[in-house]
C-alpha positions in Angstrom: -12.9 32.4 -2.0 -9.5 31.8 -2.7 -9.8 28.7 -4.0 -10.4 29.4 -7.4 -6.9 31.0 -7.9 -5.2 27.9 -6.0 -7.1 25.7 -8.7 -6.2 28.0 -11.7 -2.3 27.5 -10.4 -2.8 24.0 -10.0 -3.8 23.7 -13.8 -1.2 25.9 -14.6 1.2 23.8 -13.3 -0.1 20.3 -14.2 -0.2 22.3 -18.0 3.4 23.4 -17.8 4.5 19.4 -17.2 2.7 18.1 -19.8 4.6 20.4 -22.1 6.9 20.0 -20.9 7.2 16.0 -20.7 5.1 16.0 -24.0 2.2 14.7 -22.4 -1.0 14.6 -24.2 -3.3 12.8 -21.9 -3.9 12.9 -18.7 -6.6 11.3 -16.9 -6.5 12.1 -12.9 -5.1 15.2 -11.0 -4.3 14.0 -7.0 -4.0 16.5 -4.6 -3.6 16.3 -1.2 -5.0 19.4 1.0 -4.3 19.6 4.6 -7.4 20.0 7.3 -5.3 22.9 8.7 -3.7 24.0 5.3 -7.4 26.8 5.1 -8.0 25.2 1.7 -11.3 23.8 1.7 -11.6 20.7 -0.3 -15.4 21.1 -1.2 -15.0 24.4 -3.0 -11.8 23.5 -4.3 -14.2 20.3 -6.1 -17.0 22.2 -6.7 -14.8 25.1 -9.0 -12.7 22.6 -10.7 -14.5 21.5 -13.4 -15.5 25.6 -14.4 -11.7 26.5 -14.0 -10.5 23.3 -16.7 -13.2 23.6 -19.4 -11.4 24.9 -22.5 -8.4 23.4 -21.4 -6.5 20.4 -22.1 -7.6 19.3 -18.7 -11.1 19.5 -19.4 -11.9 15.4 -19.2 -9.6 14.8 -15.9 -10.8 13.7 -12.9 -9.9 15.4 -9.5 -9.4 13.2 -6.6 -8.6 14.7 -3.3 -7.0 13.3 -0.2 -7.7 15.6 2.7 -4.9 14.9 5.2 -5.6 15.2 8.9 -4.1 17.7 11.0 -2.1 15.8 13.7 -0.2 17.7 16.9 1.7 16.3 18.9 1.3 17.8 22.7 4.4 19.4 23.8 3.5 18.7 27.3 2.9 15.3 27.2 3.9 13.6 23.7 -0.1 12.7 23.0 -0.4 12.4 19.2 -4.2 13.5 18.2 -6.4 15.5 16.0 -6.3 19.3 16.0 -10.0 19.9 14.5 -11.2 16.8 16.5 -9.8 18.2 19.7 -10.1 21.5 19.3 -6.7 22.5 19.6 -6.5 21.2 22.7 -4.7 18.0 24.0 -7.6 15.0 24.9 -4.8 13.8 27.0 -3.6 16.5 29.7 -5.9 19.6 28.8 -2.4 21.5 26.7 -2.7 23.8 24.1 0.8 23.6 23.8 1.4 21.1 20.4 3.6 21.1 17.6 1.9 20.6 13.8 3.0 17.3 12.5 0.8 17.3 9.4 -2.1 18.9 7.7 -0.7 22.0 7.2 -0.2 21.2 3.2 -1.3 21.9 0.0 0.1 19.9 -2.9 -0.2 17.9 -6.4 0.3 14.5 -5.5 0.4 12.8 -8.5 -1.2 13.5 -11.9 -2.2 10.0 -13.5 -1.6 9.6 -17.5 -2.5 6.7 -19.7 -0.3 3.6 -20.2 
């Protein structure tokens, strides 16, 4: 499981920006993880709160946007679902696509007090 060290550098990070920016508070982490990205956003959840306690991240809430994995056929310019199609184009049959999105791990936002 990978994920733990992915959500130990994400609170690394998020740490190294509040000192940075002399914040003292923060209330929300947003990340966005890509369907194809091989992050899974359960585990990455399910280990957050263990990796935080102690830290000055220990009250935040997590919120997660999982971003859909999108292709666009090369054969025949169909936009769909990678996972939902199985890799393969619902339009002509192709498995010849180009990524568009959901390939992508990142901190979206991190949400501090007014």
């Amino acid at each position: 499981m990978h994920e733990i060290n992915i959500v130990r550098q994400v609170v690394k990070t998020v740490e190294e920006f509040a000192a940075e920016n002399n914040v003292g508070d923060i209330r929300e982490i947003v990340l966005d993880i890509g369907e194809l990205s091989l992050v899974i956003p359960e585990y990455v959840e399910d280990i957050y709160p263990a990796v935080v306690k102690g830290t000055v991240l220990e009250d935040t809430k997590l919120i997660i946007n999982v971003v859909p994995g999108l292709a666009e056929c090369d054969d025949c310019g169909e936009i769909f679902n990678v996972i939902e199609a199985n890799g393969i184009c619902p339009n002509c049959g192709s498995d010849s696509k180009e990524v568009l999105s959901g390939k992508d791990f990142y901190i979206k936002e991190i949400h501090i007090p007014e």
